[in-house]
C-alpha positions as CSV (number, residue, x, y, z in Angstrom):
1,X,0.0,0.0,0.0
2,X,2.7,2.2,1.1
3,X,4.6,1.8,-2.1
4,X,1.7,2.2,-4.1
5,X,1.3,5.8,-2.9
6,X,4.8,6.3,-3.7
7,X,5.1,5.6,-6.8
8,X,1.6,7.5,-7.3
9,X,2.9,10.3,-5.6
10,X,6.4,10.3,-8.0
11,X,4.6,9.5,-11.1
12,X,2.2,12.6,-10.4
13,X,5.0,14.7,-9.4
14,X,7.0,14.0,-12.8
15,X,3.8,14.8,-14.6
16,X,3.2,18.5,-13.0
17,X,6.7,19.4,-13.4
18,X,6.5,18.4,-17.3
19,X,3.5,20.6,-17.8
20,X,5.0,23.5,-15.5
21,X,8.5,23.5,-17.5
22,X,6.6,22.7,-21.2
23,X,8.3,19.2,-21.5
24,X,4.5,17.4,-21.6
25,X,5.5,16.2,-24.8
26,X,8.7,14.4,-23.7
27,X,6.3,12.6,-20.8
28,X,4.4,11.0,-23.3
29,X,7.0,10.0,-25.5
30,X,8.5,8.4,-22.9
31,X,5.9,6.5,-21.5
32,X,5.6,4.9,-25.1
33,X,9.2,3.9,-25.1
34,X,9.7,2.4,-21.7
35,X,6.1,0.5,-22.5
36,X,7.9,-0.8,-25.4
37,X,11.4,-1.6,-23.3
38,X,9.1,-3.3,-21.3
39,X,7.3,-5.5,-23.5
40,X,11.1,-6.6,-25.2
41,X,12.7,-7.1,-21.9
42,X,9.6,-9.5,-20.8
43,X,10.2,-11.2,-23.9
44,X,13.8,-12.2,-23.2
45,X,13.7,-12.9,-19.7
46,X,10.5,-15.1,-20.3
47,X,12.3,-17.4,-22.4
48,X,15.3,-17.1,-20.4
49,X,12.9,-18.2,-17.2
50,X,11.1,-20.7,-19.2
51,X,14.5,-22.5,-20.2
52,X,15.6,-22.9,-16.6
53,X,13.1,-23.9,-15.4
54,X,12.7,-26.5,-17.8
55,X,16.3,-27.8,-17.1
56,X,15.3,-27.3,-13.2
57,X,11.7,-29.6,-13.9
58,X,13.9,-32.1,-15.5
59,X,16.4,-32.5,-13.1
60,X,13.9,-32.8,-10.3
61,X,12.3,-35.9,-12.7
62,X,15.6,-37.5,-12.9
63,X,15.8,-36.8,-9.2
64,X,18.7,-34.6,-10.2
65,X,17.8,-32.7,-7.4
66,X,17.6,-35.5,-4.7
67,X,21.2,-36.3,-5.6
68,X,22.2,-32.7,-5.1
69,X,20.6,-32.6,-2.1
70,X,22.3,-35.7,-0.3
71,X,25.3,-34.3,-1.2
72,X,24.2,-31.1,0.3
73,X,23.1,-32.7,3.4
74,X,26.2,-31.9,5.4
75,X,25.7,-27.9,4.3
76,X,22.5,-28.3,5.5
77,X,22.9,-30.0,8.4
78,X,25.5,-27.3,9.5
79,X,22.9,-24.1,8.2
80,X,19.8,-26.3,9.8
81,X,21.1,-28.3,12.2
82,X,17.5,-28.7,13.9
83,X,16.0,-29.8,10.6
84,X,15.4,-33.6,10.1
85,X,17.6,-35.7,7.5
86,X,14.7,-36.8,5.6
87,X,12.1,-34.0,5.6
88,X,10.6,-32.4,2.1
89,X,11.5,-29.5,3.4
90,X,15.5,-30.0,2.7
91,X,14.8,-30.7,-1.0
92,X,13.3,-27.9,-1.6
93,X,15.8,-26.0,-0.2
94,X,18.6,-27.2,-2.0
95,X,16.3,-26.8,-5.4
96,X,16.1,-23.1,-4.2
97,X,19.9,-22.7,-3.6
98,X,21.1,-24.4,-6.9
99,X,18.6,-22.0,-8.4
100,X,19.8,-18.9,-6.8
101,X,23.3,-20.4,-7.8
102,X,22.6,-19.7,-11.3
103,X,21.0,-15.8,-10.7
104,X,17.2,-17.0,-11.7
105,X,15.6,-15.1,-9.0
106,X,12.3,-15.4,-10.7
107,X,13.0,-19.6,-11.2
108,X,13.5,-19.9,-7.7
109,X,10.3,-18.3,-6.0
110,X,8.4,-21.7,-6.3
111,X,10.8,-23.6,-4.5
112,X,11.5,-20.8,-2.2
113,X,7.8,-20.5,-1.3
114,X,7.6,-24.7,-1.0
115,X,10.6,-24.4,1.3
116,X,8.8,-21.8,3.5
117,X,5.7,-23.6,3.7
118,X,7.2,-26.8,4.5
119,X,9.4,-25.5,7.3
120,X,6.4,-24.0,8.3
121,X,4.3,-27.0,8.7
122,X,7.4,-28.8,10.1
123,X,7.2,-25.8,13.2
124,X,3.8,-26.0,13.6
125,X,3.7,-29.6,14.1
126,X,6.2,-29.4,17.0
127,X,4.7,-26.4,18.4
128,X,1.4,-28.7,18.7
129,X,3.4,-31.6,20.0
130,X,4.9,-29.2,23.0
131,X,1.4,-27.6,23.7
132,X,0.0,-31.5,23.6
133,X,2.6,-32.6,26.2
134,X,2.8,-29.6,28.3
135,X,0.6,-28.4,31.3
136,X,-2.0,-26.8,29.0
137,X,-0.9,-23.6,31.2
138,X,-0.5,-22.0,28.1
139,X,-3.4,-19.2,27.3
140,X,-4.9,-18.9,24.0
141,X,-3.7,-15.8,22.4
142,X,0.0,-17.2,23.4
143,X,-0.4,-20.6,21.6
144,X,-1.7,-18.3,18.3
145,X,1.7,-16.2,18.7
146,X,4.0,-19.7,19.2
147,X,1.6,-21.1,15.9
148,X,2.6,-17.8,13.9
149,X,6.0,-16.9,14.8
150,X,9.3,-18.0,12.2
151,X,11.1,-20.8,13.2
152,X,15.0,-20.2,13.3
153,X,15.2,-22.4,10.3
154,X,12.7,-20.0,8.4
155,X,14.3,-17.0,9.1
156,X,17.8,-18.6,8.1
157,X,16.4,-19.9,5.2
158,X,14.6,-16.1,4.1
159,X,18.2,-14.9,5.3
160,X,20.3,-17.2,2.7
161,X,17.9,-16.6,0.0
162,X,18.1,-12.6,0.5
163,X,21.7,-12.7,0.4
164,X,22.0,-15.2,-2.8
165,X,24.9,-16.8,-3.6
166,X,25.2,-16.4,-7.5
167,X,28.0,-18.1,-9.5
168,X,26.3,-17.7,-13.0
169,X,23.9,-14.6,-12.9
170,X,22.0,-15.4,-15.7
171,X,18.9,-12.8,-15.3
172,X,21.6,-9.6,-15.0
173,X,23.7,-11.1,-18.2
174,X,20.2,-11.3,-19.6
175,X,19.8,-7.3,-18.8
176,X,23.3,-6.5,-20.5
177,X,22.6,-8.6,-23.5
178,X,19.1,-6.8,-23.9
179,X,20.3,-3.7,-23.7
180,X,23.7,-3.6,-25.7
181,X,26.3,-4.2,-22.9
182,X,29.4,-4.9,-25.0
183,X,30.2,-7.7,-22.3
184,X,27.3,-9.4,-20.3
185,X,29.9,-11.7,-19.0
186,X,31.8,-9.2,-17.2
187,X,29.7,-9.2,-14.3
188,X,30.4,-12.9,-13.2
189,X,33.4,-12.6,-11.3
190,X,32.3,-9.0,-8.8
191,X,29.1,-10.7,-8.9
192,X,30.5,-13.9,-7.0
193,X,32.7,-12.0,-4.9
194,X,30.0,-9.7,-3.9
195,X,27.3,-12.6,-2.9
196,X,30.0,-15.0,-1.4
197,X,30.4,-12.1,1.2
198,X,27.0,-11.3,1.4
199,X,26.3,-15.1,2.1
200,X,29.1,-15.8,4.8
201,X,27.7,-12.5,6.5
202,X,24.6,-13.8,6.2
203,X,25.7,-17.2,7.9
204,X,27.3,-15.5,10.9
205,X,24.1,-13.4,11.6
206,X,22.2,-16.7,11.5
207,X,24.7,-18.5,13.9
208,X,25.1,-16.1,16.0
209,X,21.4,-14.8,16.4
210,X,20.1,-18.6,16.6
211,X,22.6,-19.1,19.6
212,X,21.6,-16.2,21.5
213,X,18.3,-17.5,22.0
């Protein structure tokens, strides 16, 4: 809501000062050529989406992704060391990391989203199980709170997919190629530097927030 009246307020803003300074003409103009941007931009990064995905799809039908993940399982155990061995929700994880490996940031919101909900479900059902074997001291209102609050794996999880590891950035060389950068590649190597240091960060805040508890 709050960005919505932003950008209202900006867009309004831009259009007053056109017609105060006589450049109404150059508003217009410009809306058609950033429509048009728009429209060839979606173009390219739909197929660039579609593509990945596909290979993604695939490799979770030749349980590609299984195999990734058990050889993931000791970075996961080490990031979510409360999650179980077994659980859904460790697949989808990895599916989300491999993903964000490769810069599809659009690709991964379906398994980012699965992830959630299945560590979700996972905190629930142990919240329930506590309440279950406890006293039943606790009020109403507080087991709603307990039912709705993030679990640490959740909020490491939302953490790690913020900060992004990307080796291949394939959505920003997607943006150079579309608009005429006379090397795409050349973010690639800052790129990787940049989110291996925004992931390690990332990892410390985790480890040290989770312990403080």
């Amino acid at each position: 809501m709050m960005l919505d009246i932003l950008w209202s307020f900006l867009i309004l803003i831009g259009i007053a000062v056109a017609a105060i300074t006589g450049n109404i003409e150059a508003v217009s103009t410009g809306i058609l050529a950033s429509a048009k941007d728009a429209i060839e931009l979606l173009i390219v990064m739909a197929g660039v989406v579609a593509m990945w995905n596909g290979f993604l799809y695939i490799a979770d039908g030749s349980d590609l992704t299984r195999l990734l993940a058990r050889k993931m399982k000791p970075l996961l155990k080490f990031l979510f060391p409360s999650l179980p061995q077994d659980h859904i929700a460790g697949d989808y994880i990895c599916a989300n990391f491999i993903a964000n490996m490769l810069g599809l940031g659009w690709a991964c919101t379906p398994t980012g989203l699965s992830a959630m909900k299945a560590l979700k479900e996972l905190e629930q059902e142990r919240l329930r199980t506590n309440i279950n074997h406890s006293d039943n001291s606790f009020s109403k209102s507080h087991k709603q709170l307990s039912l709705d609050t993030a679990s640490d794996e959740m909020c490491t999880f939302l953490i790690l997919n913020i900060s992004s590891l990307q080796l291949i950035p394939m959505n920003l060389i997607a943006y150079r190629s579309q608009y005429g950068s006379p090397q795409p590649m050349a973010v690639i190597i800052p790129g990787l530097i940049t989110t291996t240091l925004t992931t390690v960060i990332a990892i410390i805040i985790c480890k040290v927030m989770c312990h403080r508890q």
